[in-house]
N, C-alpha and C positions, 0 to 999 in steps of 0.2 A: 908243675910250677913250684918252686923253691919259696919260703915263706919270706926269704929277704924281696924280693921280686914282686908278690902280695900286696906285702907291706907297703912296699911305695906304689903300688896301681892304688892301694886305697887310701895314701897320701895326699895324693896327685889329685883324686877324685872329689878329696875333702876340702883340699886347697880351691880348686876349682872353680866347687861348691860357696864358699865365704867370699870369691871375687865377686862370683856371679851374683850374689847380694850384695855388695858395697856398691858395683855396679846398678842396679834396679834401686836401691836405696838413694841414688844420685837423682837418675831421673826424675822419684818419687820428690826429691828436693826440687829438681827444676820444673815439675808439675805446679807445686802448689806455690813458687815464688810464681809462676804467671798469674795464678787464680788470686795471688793476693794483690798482684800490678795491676789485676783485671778490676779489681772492687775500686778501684782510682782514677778508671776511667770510664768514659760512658759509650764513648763514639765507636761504634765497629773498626772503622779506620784506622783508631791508638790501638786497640786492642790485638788488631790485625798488625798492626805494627811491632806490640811487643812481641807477638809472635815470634815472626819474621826475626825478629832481635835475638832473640833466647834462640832458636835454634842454629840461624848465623853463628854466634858466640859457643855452642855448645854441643852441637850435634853434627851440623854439617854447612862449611862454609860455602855452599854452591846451593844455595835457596833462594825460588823465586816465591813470592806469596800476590795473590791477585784479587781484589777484590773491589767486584765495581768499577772506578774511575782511578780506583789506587794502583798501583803496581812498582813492586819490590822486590829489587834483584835484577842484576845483569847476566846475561847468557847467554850462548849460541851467538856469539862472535857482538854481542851488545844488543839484541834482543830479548825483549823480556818475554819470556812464558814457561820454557824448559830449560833444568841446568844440563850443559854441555856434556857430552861425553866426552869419559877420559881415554877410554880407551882399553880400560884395565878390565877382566873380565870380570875378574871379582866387586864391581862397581853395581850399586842396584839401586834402582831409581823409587822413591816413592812419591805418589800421586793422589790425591783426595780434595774433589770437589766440594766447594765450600757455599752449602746454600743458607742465603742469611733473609731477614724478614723484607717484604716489599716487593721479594721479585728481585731482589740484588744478590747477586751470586760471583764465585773468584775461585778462585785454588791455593794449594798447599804443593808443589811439589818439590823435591831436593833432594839429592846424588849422593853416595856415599859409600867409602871404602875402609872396610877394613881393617886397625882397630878404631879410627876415630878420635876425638881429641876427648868423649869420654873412656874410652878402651870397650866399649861394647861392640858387641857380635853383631852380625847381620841381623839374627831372629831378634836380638835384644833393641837395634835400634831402629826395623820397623814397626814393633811393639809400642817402642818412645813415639812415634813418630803420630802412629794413630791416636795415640790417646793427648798427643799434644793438639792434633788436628781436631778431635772432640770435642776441645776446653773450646778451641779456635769457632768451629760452628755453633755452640751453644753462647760464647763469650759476642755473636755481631744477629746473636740473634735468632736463630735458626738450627742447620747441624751441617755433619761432615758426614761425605757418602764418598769411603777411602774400596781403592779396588783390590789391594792386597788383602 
């Protein structure tokens, strides 16, 4: 291996490296803008809501979110429960059951390819996805039991 050739494998690497945190840095923003929208409301249902919103707007626009008597998001031809298949193979679905106090219970699931409208990886955004699902089961009262 020639040191010019090197050189730019541990460029590439380093570059890669500082995305991959601007990246993780985002989310780390859109984590705690929920948690601070969270201290502003009270009701599982807003909070479930903002959910739903923040990751619509930010991670994947094929989100359904379910909870109780609520339900957010259209799919599978105007059914609400699962986002549709694209068809892309590179497409991967995340799912976490959202149990909240009382015996009231919904979900979190939503589709995603690719880079995404934040440019994150597949590992990187079902990473986002659980720890947003987290905020979600402890923010209505209860937790999130994600299967990924």
């Amino acid at each position: 291996m020639d040191t010019n050739n090197h050189t730019e494998e541990k460029f590439s690497v380093a570059l890669e490296s500082i995305q991959s945190k601007r990246r993780i840095e985002r989310v780390q923003e859109a984590a705690n803008a929920l948690l601070d929208r969270y201290a502003t409301q009270e009701g599982p249902e807003e909070r479930l809501r903002l959910t739903f919103e923040l990751v619509r707007r930010n991670f994947a626009p094929d989100v359904v979110a379910v909870f109780g008597s609520l339900a957010l998001g259209i799919a599978d031809g105007g059914r609400t429960g699962t986002p549709a298949p694209s068809g892309d193979p590179r497409q991967v679905v995340f799912h976490c059951d959202i149990h909240g106090s009382q015996g009231r219970s919904g979900s979190l699931t939503a589709s995603y390819t690719e880079p995404g409208p934040l440019g994150l990886t597949t590992t990187e955004w079902l990473a986002a996805m659980r720890l947003l699902a987290g905020i979600t089961g402890l923010g209505v009262g209860g937790r999130a039991t994600c299967r990924q």
